[in-house]
C-alpha positions as CSV (number, residue, x, y, z in Angstrom):
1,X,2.1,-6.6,-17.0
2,X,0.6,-2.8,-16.7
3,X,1.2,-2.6,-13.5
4,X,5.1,-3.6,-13.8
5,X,5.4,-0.2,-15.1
6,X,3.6,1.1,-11.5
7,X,4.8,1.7,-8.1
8,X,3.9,-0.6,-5.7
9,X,3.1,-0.8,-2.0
10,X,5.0,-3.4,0.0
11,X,1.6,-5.1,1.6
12,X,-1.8,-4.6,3.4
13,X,-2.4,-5.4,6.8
14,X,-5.8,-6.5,8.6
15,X,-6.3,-7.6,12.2
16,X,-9.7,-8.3,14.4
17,X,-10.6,-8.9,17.9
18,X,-14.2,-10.2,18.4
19,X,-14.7,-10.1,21.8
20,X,-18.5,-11.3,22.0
21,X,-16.7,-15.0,20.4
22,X,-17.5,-14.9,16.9
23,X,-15.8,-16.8,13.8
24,X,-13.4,-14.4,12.2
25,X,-11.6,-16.2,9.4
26,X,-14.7,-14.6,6.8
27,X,-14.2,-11.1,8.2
28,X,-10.2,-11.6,7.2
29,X,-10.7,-12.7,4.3
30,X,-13.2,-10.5,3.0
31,X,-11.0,-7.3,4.7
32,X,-7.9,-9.2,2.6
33,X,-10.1,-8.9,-0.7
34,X,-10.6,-4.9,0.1
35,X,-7.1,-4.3,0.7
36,X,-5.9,-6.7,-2.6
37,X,-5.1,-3.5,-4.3
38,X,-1.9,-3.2,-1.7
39,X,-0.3,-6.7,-2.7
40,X,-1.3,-9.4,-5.5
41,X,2.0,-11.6,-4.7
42,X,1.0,-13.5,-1.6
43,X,-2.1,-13.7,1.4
44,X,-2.4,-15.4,4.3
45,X,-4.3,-15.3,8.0
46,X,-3.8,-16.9,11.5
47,X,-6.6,-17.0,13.9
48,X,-7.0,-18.3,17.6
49,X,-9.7,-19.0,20.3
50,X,-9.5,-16.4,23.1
51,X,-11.1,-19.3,25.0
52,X,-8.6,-22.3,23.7
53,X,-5.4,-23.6,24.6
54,X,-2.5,-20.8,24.9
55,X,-0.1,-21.2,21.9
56,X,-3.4,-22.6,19.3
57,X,-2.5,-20.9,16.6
58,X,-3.8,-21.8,13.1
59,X,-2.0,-19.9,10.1
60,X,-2.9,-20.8,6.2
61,X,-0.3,-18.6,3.8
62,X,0.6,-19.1,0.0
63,X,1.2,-17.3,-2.9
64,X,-1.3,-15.7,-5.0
65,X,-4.5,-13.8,-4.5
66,X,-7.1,-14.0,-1.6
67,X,-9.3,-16.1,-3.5
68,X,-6.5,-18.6,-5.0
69,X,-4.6,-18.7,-1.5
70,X,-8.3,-19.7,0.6
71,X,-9.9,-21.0,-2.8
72,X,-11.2,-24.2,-1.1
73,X,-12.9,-24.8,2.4
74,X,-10.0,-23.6,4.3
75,X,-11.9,-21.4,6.1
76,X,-14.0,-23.6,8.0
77,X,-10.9,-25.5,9.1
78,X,-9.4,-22.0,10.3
79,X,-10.9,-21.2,13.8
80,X,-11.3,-18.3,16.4
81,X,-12.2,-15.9,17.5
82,X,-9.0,-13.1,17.1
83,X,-6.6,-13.2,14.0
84,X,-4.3,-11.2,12.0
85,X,-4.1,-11.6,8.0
86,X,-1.9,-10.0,5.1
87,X,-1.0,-9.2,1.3
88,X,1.7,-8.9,-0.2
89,X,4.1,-7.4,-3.0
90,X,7.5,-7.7,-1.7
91,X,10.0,-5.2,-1.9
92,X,12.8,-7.0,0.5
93,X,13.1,-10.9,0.9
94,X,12.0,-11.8,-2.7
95,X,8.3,-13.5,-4.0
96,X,8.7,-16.2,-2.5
97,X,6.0,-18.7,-0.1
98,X,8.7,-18.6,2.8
99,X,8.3,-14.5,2.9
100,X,4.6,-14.6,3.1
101,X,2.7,-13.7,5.7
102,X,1.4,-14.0,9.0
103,X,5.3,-14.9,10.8
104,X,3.4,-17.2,14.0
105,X,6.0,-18.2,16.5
106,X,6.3,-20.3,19.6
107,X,8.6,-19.3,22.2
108,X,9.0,-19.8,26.2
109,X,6.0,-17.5,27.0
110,X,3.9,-18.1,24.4
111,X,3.1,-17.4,21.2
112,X,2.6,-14.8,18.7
113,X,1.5,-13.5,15.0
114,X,2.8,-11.0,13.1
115,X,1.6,-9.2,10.1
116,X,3.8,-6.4,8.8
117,X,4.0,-3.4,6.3
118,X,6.8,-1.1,5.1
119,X,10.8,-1.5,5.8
120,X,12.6,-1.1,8.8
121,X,16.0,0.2,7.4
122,X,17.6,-0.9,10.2
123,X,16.4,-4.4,10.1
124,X,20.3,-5.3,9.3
125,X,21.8,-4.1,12.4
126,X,19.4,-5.9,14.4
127,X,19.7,-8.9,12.9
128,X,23.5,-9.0,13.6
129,X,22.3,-8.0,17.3
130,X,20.3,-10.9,17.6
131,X,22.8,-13.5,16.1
132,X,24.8,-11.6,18.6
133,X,22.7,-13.0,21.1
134,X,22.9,-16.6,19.9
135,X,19.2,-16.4,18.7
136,X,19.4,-19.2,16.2
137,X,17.8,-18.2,13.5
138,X,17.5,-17.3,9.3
139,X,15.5,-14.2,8.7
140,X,14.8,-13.5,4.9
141,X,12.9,-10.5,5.5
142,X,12.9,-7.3,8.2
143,X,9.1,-8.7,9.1
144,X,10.9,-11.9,10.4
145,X,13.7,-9.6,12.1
146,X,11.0,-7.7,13.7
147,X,9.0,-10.6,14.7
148,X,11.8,-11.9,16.7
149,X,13.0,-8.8,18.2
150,X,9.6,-8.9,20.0
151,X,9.8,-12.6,21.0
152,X,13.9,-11.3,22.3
153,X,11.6,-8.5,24.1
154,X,8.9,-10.8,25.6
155,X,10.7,-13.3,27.2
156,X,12.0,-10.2,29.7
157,X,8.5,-8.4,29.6
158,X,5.8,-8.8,31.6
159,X,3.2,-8.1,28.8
160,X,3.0,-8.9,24.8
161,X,2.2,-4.9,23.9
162,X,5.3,-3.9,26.5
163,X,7.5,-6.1,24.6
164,X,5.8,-4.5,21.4
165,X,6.8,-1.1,22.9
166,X,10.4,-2.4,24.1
167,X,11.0,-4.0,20.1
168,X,9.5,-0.6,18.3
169,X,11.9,1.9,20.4
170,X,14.7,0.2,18.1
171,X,13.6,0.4,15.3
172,X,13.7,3.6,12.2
173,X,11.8,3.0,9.0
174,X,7.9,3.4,7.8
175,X,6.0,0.7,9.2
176,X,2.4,-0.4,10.2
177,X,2.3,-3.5,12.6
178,X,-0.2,-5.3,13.8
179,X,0.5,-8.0,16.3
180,X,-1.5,-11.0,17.7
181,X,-1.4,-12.8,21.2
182,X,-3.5,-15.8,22.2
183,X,-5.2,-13.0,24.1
184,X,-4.6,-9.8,22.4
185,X,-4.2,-7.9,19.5
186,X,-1.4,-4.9,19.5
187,X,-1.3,-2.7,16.8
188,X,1.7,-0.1,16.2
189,X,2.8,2.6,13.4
190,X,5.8,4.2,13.3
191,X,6.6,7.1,15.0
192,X,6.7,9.8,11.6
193,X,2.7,7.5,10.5
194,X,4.5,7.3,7.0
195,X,2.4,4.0,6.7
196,X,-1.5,4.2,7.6
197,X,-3.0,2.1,10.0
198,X,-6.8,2.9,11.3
199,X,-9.4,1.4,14.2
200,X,-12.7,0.4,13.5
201,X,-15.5,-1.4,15.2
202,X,-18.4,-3.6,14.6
203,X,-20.5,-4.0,17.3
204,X,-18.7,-6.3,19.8
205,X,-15.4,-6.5,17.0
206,X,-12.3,-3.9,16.9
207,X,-10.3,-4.2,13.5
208,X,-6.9,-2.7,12.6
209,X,-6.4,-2.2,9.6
210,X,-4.0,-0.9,6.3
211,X,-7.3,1.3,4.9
212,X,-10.8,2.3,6.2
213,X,-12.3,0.4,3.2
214,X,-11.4,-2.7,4.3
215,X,-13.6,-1.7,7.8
216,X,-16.5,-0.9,5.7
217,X,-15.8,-4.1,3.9
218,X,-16.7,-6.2,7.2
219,X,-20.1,-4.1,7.8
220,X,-17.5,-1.8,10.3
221,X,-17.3,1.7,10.8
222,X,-14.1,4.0,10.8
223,X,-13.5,5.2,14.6
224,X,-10.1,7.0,13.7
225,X,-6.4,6.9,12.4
226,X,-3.5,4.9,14.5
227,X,-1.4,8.2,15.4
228,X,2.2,7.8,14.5
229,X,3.9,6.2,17.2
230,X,0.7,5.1,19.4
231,X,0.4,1.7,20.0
232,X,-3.4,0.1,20.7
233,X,-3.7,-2.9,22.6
234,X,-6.9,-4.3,22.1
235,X,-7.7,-7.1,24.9
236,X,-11.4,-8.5,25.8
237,X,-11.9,-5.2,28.5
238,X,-11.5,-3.1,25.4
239,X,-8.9,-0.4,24.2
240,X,-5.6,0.7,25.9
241,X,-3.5,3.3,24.0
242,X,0.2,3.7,24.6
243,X,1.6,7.4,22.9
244,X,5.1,7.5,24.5
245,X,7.0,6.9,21.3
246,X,4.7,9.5,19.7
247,X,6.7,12.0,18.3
248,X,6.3,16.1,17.0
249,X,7.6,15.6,13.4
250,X,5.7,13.9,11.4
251,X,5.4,12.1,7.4
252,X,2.7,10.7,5.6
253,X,3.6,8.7,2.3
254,X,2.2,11.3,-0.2
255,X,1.7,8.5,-2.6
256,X,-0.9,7.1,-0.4
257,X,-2.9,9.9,-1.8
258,X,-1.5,9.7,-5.2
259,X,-1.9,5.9,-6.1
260,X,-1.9,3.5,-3.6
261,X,-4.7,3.5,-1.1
262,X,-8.4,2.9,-2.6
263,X,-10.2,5.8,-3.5
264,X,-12.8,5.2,-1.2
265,X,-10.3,5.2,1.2
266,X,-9.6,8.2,3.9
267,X,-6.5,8.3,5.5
268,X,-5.2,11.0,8.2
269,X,-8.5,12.3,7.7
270,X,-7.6,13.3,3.9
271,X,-10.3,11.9,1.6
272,X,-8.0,9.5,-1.1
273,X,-10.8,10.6,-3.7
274,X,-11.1,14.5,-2.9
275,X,-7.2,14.6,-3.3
276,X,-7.1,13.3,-6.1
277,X,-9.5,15.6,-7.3
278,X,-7.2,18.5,-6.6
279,X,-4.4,17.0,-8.1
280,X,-6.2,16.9,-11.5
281,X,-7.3,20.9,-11.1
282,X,-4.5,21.7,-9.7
283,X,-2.6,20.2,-12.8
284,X,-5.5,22.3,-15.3
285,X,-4.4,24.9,-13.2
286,X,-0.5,25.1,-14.6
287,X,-1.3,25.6,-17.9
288,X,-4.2,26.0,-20.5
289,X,-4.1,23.6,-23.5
290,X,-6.6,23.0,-26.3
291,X,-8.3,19.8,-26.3
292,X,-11.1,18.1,-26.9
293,X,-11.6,15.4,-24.3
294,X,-9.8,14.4,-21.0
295,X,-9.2,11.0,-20.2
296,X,-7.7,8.9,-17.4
297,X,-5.2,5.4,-17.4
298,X,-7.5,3.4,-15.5
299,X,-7.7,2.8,-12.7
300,X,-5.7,5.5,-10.5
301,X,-5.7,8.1,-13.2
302,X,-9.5,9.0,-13.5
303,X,-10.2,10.9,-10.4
304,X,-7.0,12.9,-11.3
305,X,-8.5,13.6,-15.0
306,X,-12.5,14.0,-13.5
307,X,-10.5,17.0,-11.7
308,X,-8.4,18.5,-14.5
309,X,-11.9,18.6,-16.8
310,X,-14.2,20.0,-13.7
311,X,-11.1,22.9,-13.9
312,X,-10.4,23.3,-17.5
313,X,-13.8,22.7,-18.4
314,X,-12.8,20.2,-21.3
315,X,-15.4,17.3,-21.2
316,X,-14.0,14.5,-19.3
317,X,-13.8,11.3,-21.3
318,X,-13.8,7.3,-21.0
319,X,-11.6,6.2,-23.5
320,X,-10.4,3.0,-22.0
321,X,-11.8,-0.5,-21.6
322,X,-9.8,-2.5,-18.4
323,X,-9.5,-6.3,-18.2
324,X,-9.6,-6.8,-14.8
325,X,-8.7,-10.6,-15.1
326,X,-5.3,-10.5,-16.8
327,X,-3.1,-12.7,-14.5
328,X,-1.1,-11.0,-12.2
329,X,1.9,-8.8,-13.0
330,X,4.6,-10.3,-11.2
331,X,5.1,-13.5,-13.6
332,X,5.8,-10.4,-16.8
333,X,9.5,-9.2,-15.3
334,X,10.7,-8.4,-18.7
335,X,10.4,-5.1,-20.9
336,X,9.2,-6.1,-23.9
337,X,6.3,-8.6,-22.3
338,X,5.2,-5.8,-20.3
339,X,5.1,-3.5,-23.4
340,X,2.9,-7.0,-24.8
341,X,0.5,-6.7,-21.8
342,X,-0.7,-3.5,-22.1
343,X,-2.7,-4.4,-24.9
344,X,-4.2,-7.4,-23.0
345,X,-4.8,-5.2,-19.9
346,X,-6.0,-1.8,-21.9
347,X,-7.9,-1.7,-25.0
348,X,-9.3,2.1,-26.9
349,X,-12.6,2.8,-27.1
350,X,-11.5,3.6,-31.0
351,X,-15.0,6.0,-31.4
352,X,-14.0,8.0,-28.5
353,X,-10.7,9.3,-29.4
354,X,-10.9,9.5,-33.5
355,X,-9.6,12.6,-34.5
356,X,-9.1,13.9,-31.2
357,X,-7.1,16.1,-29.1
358,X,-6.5,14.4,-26.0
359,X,-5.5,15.2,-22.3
360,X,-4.4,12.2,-20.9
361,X,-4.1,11.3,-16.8
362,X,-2.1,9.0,-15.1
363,X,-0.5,9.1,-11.7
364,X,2.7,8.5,-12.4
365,X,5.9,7.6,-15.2
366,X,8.4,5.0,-13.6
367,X,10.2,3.6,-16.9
368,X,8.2,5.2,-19.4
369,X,7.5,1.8,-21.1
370,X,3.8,2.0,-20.5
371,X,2.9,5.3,-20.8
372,X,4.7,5.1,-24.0
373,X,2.8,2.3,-25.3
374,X,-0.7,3.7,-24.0
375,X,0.0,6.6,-26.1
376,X,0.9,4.4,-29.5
377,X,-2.5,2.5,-28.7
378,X,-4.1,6.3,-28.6
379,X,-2.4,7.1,-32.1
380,X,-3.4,3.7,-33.8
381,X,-6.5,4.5,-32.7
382,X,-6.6,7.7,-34.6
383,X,-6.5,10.6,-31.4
384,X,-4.9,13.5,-33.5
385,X,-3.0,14.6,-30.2
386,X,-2.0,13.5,-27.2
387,X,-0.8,15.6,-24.0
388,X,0.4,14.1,-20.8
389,X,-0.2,14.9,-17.4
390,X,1.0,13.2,-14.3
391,X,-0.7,13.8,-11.0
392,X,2.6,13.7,-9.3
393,X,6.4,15.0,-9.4
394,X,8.9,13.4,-11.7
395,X,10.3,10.3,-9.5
396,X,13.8,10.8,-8.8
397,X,15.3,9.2,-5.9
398,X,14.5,5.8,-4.1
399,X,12.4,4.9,-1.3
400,X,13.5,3.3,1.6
401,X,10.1,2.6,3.8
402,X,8.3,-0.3,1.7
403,X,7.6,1.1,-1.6
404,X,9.5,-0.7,-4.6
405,X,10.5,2.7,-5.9
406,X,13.8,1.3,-7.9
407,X,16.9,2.8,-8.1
408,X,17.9,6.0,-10.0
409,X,18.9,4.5,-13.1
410,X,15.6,2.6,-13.4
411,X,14.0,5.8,-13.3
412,X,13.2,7.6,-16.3
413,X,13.2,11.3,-14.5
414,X,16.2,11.1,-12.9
415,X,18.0,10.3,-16.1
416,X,16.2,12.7,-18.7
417,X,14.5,16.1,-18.8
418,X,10.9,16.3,-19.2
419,X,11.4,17.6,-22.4
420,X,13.1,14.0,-23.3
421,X,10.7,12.2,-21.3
422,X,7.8,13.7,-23.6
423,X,9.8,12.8,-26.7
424,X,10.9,9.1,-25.8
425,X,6.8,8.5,-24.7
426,X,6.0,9.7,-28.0
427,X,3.7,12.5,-26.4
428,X,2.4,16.3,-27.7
429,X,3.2,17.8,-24.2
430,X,4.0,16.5,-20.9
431,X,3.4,18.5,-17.5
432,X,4.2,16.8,-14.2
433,X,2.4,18.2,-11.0
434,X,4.7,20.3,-8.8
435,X,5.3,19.5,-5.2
436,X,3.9,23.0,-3.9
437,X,0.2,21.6,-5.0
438,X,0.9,18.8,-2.6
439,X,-0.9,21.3,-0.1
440,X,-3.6,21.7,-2.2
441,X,-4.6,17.9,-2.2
442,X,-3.6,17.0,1.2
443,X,-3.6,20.7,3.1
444,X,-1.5,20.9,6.0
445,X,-1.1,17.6,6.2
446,X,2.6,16.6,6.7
447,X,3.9,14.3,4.3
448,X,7.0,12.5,3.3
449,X,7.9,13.2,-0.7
450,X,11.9,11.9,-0.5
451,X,10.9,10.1,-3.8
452,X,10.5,13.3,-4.9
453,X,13.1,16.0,-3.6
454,X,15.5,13.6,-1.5
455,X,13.9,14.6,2.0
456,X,14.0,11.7,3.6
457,X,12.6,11.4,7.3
458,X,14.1,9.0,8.6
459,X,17.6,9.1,8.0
């Protein structure tokens, strides 16, 4: 639907530890709902009893959104005191209810849960490494590789977060991980933090987590960011941090920022919302154009255009009306359905833009199908003119760390000039932000912008 036209990130990842005994199945689910924005494809959660049986391990998983996946009285049935839960949108190993999250397996030591997000672009080679060692096994995924590198890792370990540690010096790729024992939870982001992964606490609780909304979503507070490369192991005595696989260079997913992460978010101490901001002036900023209002696509494009009209000082503008309950976008794959949809998802507030000159917001042009339908809507609508601006750099390249960036030739940048871009969308104007203003949303911050300029971390 819209957001087939929209980048999207590979899955969210939530994980608690209440040590004083408490239920936790409600807290996952209701940290799931806060992170839905990350993955609409397929949720799950698997809890156990710090108390219980070593190896009692309940898991619940399907396809489809929090509240279709645990739509019943699941939760009661779904017991303990420590779990792990997920969302997902996948990028490798297909939409399917085998790929979906938590992986819970039983091996000679124990048992574990796994809940994953990003790609480990080495996820090949270790698979051939562990058939290599006679492990006996499919994998569809690189979660499921990863998974059973760590079970490979326990079985000669004398802990789960040293086998955690043994597993992670293998692996290259963007990744946020968060792993639960009968008796532990172990959470672990790769070494350049190109995926987020936070701490939080609730009185007697830890959580992990993909965004600091999701904390705040289970009455928790934000204590601070995983640093790339630390691994926390979070056991009933409280926190142990692990830093020998942090590393000097680092890279933050820029489109964290841009897009993904809720704008009530903060991530590496960057405010999602306040960056945004600054994307929008910082696009006012490039040059001056005569308009009359300034609108945003809902929903990742307003903050961008609240920015551009604080700078340009042209009134800022709600010209859009969002159905929030259009079915999810996955079951549109084709063109001209997704070209359909946009007028389900979007309609014009036709008083609004009569007769007017419009900036228009979004974060981003993949195909172009979208933007070029939201600005024939505009026109039927009667808007006299319509200027684009994108709070990010033309995509041009691939990503390779859990974002379904596609390839080249699906990419409308890579394959026209902006000047062709703003004819084929039908648009006035079209201005891209540049990728020196990524310092004015994020500051110093480093971040990871191969999608952008083919500077890709890891290699």
């Amino acid at each position: 639907m819209y957001e087939s036209d929209k980048l999207h990130e590979e899955c969210g990842v939530f994980g608690i530890y209440e040590r004083a005994g408490k239920q936790v199945a409600r807290d996952i689910y209701f940290g799931l709902t806060a992170l839905q924005h990350r993955g609409q494809e397929s949720a799950g959660m698997s809890v156990s009893d710090t108390e219980g049986e070593m190896g009692n391990i309940c898991t619940h998983k399907g396809m489809g959104l929090v509240n279709e996946v645990f739509s019943g009285d699941e939760l009661s049935h779904i017991t303990g005191n420590i779990g792990v839960g997920h969302v997902r949108y996948s990028t490798t190993g297909g939409s399917t209810a085998v790929n979906a999250q938590p992986i819970a397996m039983n091996y000679i030591k124990g048992s574990l849960a796994l809940v994953h997000n990003g790609n480990i672009v080495n996820a090949d080679e270790l698979k051939t490494q562990q058939m290599y060692r006679g492990q006996a096994h499919y994998t569809t995924s690189d979660s499921e590789v990863l998974a059973y590198e760590i079970v490979s890792e326990r079985v000669k370990s004398s802990s789960i977060e040293e086998a955690v540690k043994n597993a992670a010096s293998k692996l290259k790729g963007g990744y946020a991980c968060i792993i639960m024992s009968p008796r532990k939870l172990v959470g672990i982001r790769d070494p350049f933090g190109i995926k987020p992964l936070v701490l939080g606490k609730r009185d007697d609780a830890y959580i992990l987590a993909s965004e600091s909304s999701a904390i705040l979503a289970v009455g928790g507070e934000l204590i601070r960011d995983i640093k790339p490369g630390e691994i926390i192991t979070i056991t009933g005595d409280g926190i142990i941090s692990d830093e020998s696989l942090c590393g000097k260079a680092h890279a933050h997913c820029i489109f964290e920022y841009i897009y993904f992460a809720r704008n009530d978010s903060v991530i590496d101490g960057i405010e999602v919302h306040e960056a945004r901001f600054k994307a929008g002036e910082a696009l006012a900023r490039q040059s001056k154009t005569d308009a009359d209002i300034v609108v945003g696509v809902p929903d990742s494009g307003l903050v961008a255009a609240e920015g551009y009209a604080a700078q340009s000082g042209i009134p800022f503008a709600l010209a859009f009306h969002k159905n929030s309950y259009i079915g999810r976008s996955f079951i549109k794959p084709t063109d001209e359905e997704r070209k359909n949809a946009v007028n389900m998802k979007l309609s014009i507030l036709k008083s609004v833009v009569k007769g007017k000159r419009i900036i228009l917001i979004d974060d981003s042009i993949v195909r172009g199908t979208t933007m070029r339908k939201i600005i024939e809507m505009l026109r039927k609508a009667g808007a006299k003119e319509v200027h684009v601006r994108i709070s990010s750099p033309p995509f041009l390249y691939p990503c390779f760390y859990g974002t379904d960036v596609p390839s080249s030739k699906q990419l409308i940048a890579s394959e026209h000039s902006s000047d062709e871009i703003c004819r084929n969308i039908g648009a006035d104007s079209l201005i891209y932000l540049k990728i020196e203003d990524f310092k004015t949303m994020v500051g110093n911050l480093p971040v990871c912008s191969a999608c952008f300029d083919n500077n890709y971390p890891v290699k």
